[in-house]
C-alpha positions as CSV (number, residue, x, y, z in Angstrom):
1,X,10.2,-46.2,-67.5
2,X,12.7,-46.8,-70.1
3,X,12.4,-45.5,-73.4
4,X,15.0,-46.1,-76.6
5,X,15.0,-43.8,-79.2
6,X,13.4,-40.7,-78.8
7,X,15.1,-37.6,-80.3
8,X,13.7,-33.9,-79.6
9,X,14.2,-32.7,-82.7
10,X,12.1,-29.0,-82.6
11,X,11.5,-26.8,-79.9
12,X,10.0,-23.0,-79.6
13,X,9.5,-21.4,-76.2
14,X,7.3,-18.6,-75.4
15,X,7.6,-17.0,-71.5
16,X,8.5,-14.1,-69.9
17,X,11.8,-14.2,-71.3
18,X,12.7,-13.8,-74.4
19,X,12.8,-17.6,-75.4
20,X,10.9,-17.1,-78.6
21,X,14.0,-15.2,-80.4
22,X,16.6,-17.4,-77.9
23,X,18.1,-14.0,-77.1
24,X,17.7,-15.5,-73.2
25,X,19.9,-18.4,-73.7
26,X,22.9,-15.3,-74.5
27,X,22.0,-13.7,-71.3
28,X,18.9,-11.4,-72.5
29,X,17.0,-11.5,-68.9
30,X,13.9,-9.7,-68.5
31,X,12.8,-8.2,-65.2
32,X,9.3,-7.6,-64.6
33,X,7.3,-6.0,-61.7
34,X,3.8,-7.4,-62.5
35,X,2.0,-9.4,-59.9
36,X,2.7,-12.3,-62.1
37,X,5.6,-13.5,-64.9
38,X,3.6,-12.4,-68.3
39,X,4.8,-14.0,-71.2
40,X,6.0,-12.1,-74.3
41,X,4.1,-11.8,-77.1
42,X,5.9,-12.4,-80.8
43,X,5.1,-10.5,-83.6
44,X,2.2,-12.5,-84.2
45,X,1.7,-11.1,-88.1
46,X,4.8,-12.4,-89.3
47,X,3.1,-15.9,-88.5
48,X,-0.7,-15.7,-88.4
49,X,-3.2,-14.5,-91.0
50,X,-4.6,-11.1,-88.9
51,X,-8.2,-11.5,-90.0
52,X,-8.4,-15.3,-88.6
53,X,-6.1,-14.6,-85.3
54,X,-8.5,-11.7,-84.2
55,X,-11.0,-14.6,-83.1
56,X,-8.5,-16.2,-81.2
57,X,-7.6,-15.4,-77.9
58,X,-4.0,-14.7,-76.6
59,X,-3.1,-18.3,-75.5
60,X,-4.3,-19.9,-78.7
61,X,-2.1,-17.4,-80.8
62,X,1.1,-18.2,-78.7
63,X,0.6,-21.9,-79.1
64,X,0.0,-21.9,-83.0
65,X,2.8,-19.7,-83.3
66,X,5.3,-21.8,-81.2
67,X,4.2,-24.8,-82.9
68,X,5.2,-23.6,-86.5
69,X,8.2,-22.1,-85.5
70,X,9.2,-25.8,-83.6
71,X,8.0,-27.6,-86.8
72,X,10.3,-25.3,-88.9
73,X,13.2,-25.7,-86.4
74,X,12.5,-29.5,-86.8
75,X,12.4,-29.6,-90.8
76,X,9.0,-30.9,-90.5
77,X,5.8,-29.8,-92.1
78,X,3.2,-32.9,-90.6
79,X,3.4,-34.5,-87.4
80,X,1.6,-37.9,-86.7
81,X,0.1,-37.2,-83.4
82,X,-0.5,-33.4,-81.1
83,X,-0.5,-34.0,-77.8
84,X,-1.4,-31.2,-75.3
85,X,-0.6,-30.7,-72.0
86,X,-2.4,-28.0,-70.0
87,X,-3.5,-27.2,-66.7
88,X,-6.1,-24.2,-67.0
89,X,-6.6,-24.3,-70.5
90,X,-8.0,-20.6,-72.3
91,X,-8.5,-18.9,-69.3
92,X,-8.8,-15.5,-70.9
93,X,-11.8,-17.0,-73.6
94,X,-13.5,-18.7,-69.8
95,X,-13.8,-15.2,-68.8
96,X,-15.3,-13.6,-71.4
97,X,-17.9,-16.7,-72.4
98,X,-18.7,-16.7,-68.4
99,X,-19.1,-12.7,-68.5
100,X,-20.8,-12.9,-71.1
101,X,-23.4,-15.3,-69.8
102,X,-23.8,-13.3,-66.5
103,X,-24.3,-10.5,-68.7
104,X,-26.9,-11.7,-70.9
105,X,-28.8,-13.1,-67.9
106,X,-28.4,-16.4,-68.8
107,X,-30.7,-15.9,-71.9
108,X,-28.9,-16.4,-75.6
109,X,-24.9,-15.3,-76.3
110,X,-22.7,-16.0,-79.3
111,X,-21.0,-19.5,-78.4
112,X,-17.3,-18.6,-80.0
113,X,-16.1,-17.7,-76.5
114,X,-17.5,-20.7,-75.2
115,X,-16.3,-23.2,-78.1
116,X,-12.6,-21.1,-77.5
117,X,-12.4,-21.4,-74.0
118,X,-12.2,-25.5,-73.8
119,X,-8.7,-27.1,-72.9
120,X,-8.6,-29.2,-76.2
121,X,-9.4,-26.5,-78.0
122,X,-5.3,-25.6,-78.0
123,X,-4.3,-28.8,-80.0
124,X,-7.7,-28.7,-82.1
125,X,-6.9,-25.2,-83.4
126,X,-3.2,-25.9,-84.0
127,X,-4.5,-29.6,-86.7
128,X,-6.6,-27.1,-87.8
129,X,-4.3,-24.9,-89.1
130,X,-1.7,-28.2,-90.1
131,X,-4.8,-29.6,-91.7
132,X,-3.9,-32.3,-89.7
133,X,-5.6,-35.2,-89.5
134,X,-4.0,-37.5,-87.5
135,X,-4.6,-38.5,-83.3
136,X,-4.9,-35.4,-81.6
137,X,-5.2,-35.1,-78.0
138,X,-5.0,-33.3,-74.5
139,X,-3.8,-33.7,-70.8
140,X,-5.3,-31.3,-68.1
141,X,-3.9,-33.3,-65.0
142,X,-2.3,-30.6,-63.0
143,X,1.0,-30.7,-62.3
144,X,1.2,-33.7,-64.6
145,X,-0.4,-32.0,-67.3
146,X,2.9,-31.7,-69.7
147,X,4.6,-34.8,-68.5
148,X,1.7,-37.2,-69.1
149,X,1.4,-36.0,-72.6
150,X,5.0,-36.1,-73.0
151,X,4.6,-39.9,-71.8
152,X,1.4,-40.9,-74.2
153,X,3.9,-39.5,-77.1
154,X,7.0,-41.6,-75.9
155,X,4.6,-44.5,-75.8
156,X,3.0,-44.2,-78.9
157,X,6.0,-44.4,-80.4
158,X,7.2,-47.0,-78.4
159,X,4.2,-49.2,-79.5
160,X,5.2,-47.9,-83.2
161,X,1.7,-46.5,-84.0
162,X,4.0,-43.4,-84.8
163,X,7.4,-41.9,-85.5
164,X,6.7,-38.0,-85.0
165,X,4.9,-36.2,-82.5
166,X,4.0,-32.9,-81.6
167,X,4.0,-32.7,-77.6
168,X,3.0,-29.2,-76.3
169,X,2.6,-27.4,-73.0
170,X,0.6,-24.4,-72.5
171,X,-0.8,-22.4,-69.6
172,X,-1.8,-18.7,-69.3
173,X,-2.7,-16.5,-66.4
174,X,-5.2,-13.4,-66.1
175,X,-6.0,-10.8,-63.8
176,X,-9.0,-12.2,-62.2
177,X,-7.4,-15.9,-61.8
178,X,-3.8,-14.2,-60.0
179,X,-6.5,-12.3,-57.6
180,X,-8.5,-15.8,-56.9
181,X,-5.1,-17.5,-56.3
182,X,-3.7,-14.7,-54.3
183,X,-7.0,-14.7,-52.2
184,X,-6.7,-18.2,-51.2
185,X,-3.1,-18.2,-50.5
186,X,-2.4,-20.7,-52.7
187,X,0.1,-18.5,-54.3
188,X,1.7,-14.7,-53.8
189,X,3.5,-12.5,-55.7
190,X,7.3,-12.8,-56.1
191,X,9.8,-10.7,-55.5
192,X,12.2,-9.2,-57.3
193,X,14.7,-11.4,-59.6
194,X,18.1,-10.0,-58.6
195,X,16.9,-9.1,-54.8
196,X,16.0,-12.6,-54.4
197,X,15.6,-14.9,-56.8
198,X,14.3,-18.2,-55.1
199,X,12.2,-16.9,-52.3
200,X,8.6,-17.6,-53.1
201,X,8.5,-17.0,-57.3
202,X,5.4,-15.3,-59.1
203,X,2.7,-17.4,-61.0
204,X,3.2,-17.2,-64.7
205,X,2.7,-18.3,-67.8
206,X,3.6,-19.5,-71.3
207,X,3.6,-22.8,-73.7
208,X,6.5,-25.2,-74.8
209,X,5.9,-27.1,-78.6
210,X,8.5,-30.0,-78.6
211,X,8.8,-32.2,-82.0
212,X,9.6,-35.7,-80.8
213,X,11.3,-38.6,-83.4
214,X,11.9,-42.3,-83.2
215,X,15.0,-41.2,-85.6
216,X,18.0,-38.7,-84.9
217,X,18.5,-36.3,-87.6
218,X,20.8,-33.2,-88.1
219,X,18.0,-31.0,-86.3
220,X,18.0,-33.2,-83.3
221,X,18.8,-31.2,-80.1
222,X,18.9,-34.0,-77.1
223,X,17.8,-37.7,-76.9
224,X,15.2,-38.6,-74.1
225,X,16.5,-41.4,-72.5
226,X,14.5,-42.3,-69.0
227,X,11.4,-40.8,-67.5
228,X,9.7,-41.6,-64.4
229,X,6.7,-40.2,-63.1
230,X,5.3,-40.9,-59.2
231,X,2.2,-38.9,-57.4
232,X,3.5,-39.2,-54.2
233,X,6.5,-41.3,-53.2
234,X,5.4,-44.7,-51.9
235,X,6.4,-45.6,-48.3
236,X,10.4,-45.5,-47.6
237,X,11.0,-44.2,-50.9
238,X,13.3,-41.4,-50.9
239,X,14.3,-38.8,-53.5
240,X,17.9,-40.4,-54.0
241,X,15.8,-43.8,-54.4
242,X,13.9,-42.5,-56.8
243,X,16.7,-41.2,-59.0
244,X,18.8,-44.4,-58.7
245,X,16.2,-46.3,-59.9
246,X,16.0,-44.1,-63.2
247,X,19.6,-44.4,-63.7
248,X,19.4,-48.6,-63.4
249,X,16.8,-48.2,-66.0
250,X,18.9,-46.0,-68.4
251,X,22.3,-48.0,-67.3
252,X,24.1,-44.6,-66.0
253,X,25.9,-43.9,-62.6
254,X,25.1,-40.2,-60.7
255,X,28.7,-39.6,-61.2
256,X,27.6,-39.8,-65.3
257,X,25.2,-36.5,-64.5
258,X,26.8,-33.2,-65.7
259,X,23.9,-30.9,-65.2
260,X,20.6,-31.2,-62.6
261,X,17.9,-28.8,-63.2
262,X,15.3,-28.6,-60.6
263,X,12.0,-26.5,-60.3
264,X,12.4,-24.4,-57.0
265,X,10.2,-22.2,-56.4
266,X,10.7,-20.9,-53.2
267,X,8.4,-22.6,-50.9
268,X,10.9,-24.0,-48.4
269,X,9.4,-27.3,-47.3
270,X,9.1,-27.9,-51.1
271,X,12.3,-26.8,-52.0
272,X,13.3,-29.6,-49.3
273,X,13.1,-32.3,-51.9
274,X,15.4,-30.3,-54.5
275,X,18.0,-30.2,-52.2
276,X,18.0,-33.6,-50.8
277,X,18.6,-34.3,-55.3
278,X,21.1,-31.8,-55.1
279,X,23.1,-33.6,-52.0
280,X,22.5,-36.6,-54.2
281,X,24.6,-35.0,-56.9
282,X,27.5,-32.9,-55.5
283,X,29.1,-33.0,-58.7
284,X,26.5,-31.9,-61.0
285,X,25.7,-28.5,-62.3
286,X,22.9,-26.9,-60.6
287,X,20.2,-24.8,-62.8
288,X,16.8,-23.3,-61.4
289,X,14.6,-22.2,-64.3
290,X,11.4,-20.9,-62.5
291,X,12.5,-17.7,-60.9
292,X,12.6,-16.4,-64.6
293,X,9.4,-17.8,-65.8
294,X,7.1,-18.1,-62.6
295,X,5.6,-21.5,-61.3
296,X,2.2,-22.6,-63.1
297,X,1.0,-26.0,-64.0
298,X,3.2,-26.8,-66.8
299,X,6.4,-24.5,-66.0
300,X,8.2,-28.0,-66.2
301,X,7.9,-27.6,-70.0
302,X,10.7,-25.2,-69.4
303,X,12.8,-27.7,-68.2
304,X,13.2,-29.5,-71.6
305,X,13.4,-26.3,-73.2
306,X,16.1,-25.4,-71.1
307,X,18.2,-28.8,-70.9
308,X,17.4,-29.4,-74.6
309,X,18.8,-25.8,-75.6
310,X,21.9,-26.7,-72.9
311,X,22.9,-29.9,-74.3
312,X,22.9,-28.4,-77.9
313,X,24.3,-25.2,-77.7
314,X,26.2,-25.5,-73.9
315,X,25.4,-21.5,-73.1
316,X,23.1,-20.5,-70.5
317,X,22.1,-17.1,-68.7
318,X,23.9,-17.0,-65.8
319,X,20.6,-16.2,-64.0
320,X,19.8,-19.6,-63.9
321,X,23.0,-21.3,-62.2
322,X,22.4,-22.4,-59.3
323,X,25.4,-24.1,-58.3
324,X,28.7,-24.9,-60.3
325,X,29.7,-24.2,-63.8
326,X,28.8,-25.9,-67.4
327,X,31.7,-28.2,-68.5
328,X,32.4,-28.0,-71.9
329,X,30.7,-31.4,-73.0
330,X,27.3,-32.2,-71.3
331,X,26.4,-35.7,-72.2
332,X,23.8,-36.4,-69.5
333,X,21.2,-33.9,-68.2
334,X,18.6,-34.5,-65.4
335,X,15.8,-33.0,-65.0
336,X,13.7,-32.8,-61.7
337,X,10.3,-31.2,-61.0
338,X,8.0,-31.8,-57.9
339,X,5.4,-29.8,-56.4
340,X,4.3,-29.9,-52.4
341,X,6.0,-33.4,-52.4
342,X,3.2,-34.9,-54.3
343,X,4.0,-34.5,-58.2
344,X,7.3,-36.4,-58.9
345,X,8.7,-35.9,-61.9
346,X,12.4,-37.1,-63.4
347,X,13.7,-37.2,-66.7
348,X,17.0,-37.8,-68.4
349,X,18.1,-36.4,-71.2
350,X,21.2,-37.4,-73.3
351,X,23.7,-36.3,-75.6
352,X,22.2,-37.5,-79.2
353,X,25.4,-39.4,-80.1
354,X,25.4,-41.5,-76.9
């Protein structure tokens, strides 16, 4: 799909790094030795009243807090549309509202875990506290979760219905949900960053607020300039394929691509299709992102964070190269996230003044 026009003019990051401060982007990595990637918590009174954040649970408070700080970072007190991307939604309010119902033996319980613990409770809670009034939606589509409410926000301003949206990404992880997922092998616990940094990465979590414009302004970090989107590639489409047909849409060559970031995670037969991109582009710089912030539904949010913060600022740990080193001018930055060869994901962002 090609899209004209659409600026990301605010970001905020919270992980397991320390992207909320942007300390990480000056080489401030974080080891941890939990099972999974736990995000870091920000002082949390500097930004929410204490009596009204004691009812919200962990997730909720990360999200409201990364969408003021991105709003702030944007010059921009009201956007025109929230749009939420999540793939689990409030697990930590789940647990307690289903607890408690086990508990009580089914009879009556209090019904704020329960009203808490909905997926579209994440953007309700953060209009509630813009008083905003305007569309407000969420995405819980797995591995699509961010990107298709990335895409609803680059459409509705495609269609003009409005000029700045709020796109957000959030996903946490507790105790009881890591043992489930660790049960049924659907994911294990990583290992160590420095011993090995790609080989099978730890489940995380965190959220990603992005502040999208139909017009550039001083704030404005990287231009969106092509995204494509495919749930399994149709027959004799390969991943090259794929990425030559985004670049015929946004009218660039592969030589044009400075920097590729890609979402390996460390399972090898997916990790297949990152390097068959990589081959693609010899000539590109290679970051991986997911090593430092675990793989979850919408750990592709940190993609944009990262390529957004690269094409403004041109520093990056060097924990996250890959392969080759940052020129001194990025103009064009692709972005590449897949999971077990079905969820296909490329963007391309741009330098602002291209």
């Amino acid at each position: 799909m090609f899209v004209k026009d659409v600026y990301i003019n605010g970001l905020s990051a919270i992980s397991a790094q320390a992207t909320f401060d942007e300390s990480f982007l000056n080489g401030s990595v974080q080891e941890q030795h939990e099972a999974y990637r736990k995000a870091q918590d920000p002082d949390y009174k500097q930004y929410l009243n204490p009596t009204a954040s004691r009812r919200f649970g962990r997730l909720i408070k990360m999200s409201l807090v990364s969408a003021q700080k991105s709003l702030a970072n944007a010059g921009i007190k009201m956007p025109e549309a929230i749009i939420t991307g999540t793939g689990l939604g409030c697990l930590e309010d789940t647990e307690k509202f289903l607890s408690a119902l086990i508990e009580s033996e089914e009879t009556l319980l209090s019904p704020t875990a329960f009203i808490q613990s909905t997926h579209n409770t994440i953007s309700g809670q953060i209009a509630m506290m813009l008083k905003c009034n305007y569309p407000n939606y969420t995405y819980s589509n797995r591995y699509f979760s961010f990107e298709s409410s990335l895409l609803d926000g680059i459409l509705m301003m495609a269609d003009q219905s409005c000029k700045i949206v709020m796109v957000h990404a959030a996903d946490e992880v507790i105790p009881n949900v890591h043992s489930i997922l660790k049960r049924m092998k659907l994911w294990d616990r990583g290992e160590s960053i420095q011993q090995n940094p790609l080989k099978k990465v730890a489940f995380g979590e965190g959220v990603v607020n992005m502040i999208l414009s139909a017009e550039k302004s001083a704030a404005s970090l990287a231009r969106i300039k092509g995204l494509k989107l495919y749930y399994q590639l149709p027959d004799g489409m390969s991943v090259q394929q794929m990425a030559v047909n985004l670049f015929q849409e946004c009218d660039v060559q592969a030589d044009d691509i400075d920097v590729l970031i890609v979402g390996m995670n460390g399972e090898e037969s997916s990790d297949l299709h990152y390097q068959s991109m990589i081959t693609a582009l010899p000539d590109a710089t290679v970051l991986t992102y997911k090593q430092l912030f675990g793989e979850f539904f919408t750990a592709s949010a940190f993609a944009y964070w990262l390529g957004a913060q690269v094409m403004y600022t041109n520093t990056v740990p060097a924990a996250c190269i890959h392969s080759g080193e940052l020129k001194k001018k990025n103009k064009h930055i692709l972005l590449y996230n897949q999971f077990r060869g079905k969820y296909h994901s490329l963007c391309l962002l741009s330098d602002v003044e291209i």
